[in-house]
TORVEXVO-471208 format. One record per residue (C-alpha): residue number from 1; residue in three letters; x, y, z. Coordinates in steps of 0.2 Angstrom, whole numbers, always signed. Each point is the difference from the previous one (the first is absolute). Layout:
BEGIN
+--------+------+-------+-------+-------+
! tormar ! baro !     x !     y !     z !
+--------+------+-------+-------+-------+
!    NUM !  ALA !     X !     Y !     Z !
...
+--------+------+-------+-------+-------+
//
This chain:
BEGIN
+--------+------+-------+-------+-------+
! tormar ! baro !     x !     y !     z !
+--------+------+-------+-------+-------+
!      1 !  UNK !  +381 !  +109 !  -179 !
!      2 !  UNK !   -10 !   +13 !   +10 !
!      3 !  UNK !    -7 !    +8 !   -13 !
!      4 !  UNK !    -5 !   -20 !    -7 !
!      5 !  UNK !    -8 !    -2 !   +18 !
!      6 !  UNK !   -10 !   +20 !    -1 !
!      7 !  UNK !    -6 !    -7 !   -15 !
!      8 !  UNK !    -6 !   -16 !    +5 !
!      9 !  UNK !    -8 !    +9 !   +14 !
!     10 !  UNK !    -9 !   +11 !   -11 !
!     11 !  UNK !    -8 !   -14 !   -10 !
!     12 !  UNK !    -6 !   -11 !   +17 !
!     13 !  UNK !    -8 !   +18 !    +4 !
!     14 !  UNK !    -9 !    +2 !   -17 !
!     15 !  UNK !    -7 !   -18 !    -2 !
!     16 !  UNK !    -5 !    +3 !   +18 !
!     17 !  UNK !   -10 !   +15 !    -4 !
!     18 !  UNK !    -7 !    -9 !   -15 !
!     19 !  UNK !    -8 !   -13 !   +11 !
!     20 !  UNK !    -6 !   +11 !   +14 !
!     21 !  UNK !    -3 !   +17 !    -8 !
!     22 !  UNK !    +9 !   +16 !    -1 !
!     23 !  UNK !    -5 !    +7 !   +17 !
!     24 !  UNK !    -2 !    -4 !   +19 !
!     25 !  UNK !   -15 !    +5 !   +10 !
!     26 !  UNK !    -3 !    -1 !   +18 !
!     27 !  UNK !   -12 !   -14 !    +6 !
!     28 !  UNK !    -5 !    -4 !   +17 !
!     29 !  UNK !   -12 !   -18 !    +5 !
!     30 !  UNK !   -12 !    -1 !   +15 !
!     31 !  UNK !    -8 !   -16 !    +3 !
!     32 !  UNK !   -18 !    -3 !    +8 !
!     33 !  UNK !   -10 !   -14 !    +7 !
!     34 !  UNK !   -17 !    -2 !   +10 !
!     35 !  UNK !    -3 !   -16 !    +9 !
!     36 !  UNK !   -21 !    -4 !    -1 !
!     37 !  UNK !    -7 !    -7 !   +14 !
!     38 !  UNK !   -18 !    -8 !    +1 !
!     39 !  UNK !   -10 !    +2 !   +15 !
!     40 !  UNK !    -6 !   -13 !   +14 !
!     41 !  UNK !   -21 !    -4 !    +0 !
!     42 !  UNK !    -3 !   -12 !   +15 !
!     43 !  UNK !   -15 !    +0 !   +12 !
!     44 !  UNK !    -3 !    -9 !   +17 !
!     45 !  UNK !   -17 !    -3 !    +9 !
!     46 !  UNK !    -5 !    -2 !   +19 !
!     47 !  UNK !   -12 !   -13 !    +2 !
!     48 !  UNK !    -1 !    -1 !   +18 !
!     49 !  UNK !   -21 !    +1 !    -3 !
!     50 !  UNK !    +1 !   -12 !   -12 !
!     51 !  UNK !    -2 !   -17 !   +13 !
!     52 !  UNK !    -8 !   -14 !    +0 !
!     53 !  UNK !   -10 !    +5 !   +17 !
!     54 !  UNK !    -8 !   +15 !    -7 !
!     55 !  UNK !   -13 !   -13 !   -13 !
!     56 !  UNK !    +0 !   -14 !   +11 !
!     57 !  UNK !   -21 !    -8 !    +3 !
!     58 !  UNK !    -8 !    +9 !   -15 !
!     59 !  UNK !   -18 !    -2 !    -3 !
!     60 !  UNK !    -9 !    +3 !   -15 !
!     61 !  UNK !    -2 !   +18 !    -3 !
!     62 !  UNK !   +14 !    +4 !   +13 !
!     63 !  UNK !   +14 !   +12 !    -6 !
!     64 !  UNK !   +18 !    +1 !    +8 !
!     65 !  UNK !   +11 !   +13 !    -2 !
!     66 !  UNK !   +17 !    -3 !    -8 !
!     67 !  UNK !   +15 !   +15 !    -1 !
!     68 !  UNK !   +17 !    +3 !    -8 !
!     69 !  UNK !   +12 !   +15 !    -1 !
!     70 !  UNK !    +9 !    +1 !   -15 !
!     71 !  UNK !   +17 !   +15 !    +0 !
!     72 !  UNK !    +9 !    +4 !   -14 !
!     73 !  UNK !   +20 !    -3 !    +5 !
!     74 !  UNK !    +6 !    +4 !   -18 !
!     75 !  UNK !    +5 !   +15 !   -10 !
!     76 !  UNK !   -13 !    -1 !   -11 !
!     77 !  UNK !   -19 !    +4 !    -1 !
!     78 !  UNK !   -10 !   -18 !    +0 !
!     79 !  UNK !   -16 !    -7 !    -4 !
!     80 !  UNK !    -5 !   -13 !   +12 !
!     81 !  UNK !   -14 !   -13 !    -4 !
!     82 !  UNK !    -3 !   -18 !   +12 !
!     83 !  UNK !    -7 !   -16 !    -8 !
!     84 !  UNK !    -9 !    -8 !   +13 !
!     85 !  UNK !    -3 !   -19 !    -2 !
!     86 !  UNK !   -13 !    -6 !   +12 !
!     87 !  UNK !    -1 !   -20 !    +0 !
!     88 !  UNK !   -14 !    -7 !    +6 !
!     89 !  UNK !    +0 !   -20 !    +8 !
!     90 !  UNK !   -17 !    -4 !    -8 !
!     91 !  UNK !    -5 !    +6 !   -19 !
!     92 !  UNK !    -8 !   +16 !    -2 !
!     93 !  UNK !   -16 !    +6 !   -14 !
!     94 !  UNK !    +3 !   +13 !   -12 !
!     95 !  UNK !    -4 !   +13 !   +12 !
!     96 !  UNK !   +13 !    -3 !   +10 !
!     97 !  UNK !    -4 !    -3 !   +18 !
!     98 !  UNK !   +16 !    +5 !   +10 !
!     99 !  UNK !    +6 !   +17 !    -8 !
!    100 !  UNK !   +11 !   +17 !    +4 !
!    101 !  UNK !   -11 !   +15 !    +3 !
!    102 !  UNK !    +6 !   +20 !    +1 !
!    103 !  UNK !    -5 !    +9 !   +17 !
!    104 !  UNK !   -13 !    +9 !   -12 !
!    105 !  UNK !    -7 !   -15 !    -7 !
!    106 !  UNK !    +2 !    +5 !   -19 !
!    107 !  UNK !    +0 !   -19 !    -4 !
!    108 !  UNK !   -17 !    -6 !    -5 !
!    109 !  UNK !    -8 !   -17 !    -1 !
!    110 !  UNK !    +0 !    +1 !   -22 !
!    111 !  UNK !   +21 !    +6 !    +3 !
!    112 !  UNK !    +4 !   -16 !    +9 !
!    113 !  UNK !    -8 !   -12 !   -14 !
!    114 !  UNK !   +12 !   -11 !   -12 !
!    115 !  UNK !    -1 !   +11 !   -17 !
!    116 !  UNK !   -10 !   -16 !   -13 !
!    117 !  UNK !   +12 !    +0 !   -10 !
!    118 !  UNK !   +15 !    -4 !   +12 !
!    119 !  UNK !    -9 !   -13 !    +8 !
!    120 !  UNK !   +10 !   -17 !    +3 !
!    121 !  UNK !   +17 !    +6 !    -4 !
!    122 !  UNK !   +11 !    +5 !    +9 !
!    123 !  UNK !    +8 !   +18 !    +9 !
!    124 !  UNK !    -6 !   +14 !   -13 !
!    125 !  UNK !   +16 !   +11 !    -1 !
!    126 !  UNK !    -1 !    +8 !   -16 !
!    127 !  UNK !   -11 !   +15 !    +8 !
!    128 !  UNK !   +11 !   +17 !    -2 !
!    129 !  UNK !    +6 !   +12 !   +13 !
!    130 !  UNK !   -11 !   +12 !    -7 !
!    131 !  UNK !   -16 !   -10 !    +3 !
!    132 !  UNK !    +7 !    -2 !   +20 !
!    133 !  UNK !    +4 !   +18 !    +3 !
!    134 !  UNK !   -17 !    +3 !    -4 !
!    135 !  UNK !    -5 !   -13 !   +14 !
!    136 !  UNK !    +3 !    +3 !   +19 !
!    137 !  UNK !    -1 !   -20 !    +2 !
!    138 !  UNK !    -3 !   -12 !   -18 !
!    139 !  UNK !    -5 !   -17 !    +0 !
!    140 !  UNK !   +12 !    -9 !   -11 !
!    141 !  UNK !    -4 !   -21 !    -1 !
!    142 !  UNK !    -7 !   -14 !    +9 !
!    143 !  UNK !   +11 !   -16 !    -6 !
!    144 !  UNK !   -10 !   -16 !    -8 !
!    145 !  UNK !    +0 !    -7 !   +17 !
!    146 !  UNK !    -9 !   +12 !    +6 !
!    147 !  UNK !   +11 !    +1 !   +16 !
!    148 !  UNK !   +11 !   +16 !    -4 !
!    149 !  UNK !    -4 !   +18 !    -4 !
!    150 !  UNK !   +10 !   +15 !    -3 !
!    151 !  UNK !    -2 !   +16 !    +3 !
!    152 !  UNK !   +12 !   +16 !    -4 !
!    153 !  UNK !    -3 !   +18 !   +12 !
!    154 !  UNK !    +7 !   +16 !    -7 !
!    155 !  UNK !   +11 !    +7 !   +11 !
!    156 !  UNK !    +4 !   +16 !    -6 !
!    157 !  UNK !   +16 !    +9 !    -5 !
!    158 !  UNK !   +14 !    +2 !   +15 !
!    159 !  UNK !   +12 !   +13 !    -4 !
!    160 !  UNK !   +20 !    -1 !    +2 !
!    161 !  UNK !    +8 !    +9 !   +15 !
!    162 !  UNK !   -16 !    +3 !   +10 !
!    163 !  UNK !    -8 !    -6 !   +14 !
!    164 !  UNK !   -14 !    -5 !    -9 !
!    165 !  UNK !    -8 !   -16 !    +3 !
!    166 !  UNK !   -14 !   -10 !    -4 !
!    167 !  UNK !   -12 !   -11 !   +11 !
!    168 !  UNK !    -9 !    -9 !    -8 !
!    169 !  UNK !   -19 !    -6 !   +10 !
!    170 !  UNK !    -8 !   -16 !    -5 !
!    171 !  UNK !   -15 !   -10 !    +5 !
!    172 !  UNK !    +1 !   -18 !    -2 !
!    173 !  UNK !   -17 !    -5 !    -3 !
!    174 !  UNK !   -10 !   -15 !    +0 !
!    175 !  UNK !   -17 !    +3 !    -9 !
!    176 !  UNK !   -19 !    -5 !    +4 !
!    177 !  UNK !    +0 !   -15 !   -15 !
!    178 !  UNK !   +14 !   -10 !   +13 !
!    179 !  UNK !   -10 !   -12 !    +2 !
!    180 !  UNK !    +1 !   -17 !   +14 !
!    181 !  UNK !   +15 !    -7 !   -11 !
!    182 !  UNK !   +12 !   +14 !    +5 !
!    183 !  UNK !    -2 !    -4 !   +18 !
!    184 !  UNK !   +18 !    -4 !    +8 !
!    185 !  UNK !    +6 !    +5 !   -17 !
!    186 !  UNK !   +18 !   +10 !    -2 !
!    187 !  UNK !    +1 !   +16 !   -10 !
!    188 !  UNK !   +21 !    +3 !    -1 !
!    189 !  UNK !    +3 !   +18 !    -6 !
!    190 !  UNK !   +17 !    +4 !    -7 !
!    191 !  UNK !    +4 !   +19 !    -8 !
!    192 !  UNK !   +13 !    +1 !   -12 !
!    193 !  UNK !    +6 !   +21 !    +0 !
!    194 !  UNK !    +9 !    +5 !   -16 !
!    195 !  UNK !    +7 !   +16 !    -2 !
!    196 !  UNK !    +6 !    +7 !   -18 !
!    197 !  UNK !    +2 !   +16 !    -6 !
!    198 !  UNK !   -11 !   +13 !    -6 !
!    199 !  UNK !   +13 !    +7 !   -11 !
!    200 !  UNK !    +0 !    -4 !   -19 !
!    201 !  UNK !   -13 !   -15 !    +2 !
!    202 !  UNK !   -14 !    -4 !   -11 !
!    203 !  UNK !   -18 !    -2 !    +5 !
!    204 !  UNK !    -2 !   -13 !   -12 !
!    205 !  UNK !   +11 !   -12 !    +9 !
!    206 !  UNK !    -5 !   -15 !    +6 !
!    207 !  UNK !    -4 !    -8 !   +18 !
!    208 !  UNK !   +11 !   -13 !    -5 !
!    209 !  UNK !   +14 !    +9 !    -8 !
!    210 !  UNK !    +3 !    +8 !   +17 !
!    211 !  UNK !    +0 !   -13 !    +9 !
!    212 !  UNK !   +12 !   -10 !   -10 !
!    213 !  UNK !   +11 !   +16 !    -3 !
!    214 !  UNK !    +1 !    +0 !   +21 !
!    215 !  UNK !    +3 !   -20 !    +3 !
!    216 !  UNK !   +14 !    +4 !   -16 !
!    217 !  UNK !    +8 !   +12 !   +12 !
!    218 !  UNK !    -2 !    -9 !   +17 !
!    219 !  UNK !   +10 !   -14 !    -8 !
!    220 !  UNK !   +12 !   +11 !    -9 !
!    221 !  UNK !    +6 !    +7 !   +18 !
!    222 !  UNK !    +2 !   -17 !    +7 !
!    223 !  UNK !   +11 !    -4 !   -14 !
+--------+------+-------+-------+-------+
//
């Protein structure tokens, strides 16, 4: 009986070793991991110079200075651009007669003239980042009413984890060719800052793209 048992042994052995191999070898087993993170881009701007006081009683030909501080609060380096929409209460020609101006006063009369070809329709947002980096301050559109007109100001690069800030100096300007009709007219000026980044972004991209990419995520983070 024991040497049926040896036997028996012998054969669980050797079909054993026919399955795993002949020999043993030492093995050891680490396991790694990484956990990616993405990094926060946020912006916020002091507009305590931007008030209704500081363009009240304009005349034609007056200017009134506007300012706003824009600080980078994210972990990322950010391009910043502002569309500004100025909506006038009476119509406006095709050179506009209420328009932002740069402390400098790079804008020129032939800069703030509806382009032919986009007259009567409306917001022209097709233009590409390229074409406003290249521009302190581009006239964009004036609408088929002739009551609104955008604007978009370059406001630099801001980089992450720095005390860098941008403020940004404007002249709200109503122009020589107001004429009586504007008289106890309205101009509201609102600035829309966007903030994207610099990194891995194509010059080629639209106006529009950005802005829809931004509404996108102001919506996703009320989700």
């Amino acid at each position: 009986m024991k040497k049926k048992r040896i036997a028996a042994a012998a054969g669980i052995i050797a079909i054993m070793s026919a399955l795993t191999g002949a020999y043993a070898y030492f093995t050891d087993t680490k396991c790694i991991d990484v956990v990616a993170t993405a990094a926060n881009l946020g912006i916020s701007v002091d507009a305590s110079k931007f008030t209704d006081e500081r363009v009240c009683d304009m005349l034609p030909g007056d200017c009134k200075e506007l300012s706003y501080t824009v600080s980078n609060t994210g972990e990322a380096d950010v391009m910043v651009f502002t569309e500004i929409t100025l909506i006038s209460s009476v119509p406006m020609s095709d050179t506009v007669e209420w328009f932002i101006q740069d402390l400098e006063g790079s804008m020129t009369d032939e800069d703030r003239q509806v382009d032919p070809k986009y007259y009567g329709k409306d917001f022209v947002d097709d233009i590409s980042i390229e074409e406003i980096k290249e521009n302190d301050i581009k006239f964009i559109s004036l609408t088929n009413n002739n009551k609104v007109a955008k604007f978009v100001v370059n406001n630099g690069v801001l980089e992450a984890n720095s005390d860098n800030t941008s403020t940004v100096d404007l002249k709200l300007m109503l122009g020589l060719n107001a004429g009586s009709r504007f008289m106890d007219s309205t101009c509201e000026v609102i600035a829309e800052v966007y903030g994207i980044q610099t990194k891995n972004i194509e010059d080629d991209l639209s106006w529009e793209f950005i802005k829809d990419v931004a509404w996108a995520n102001e919506d996703s983070e009320l989700l």
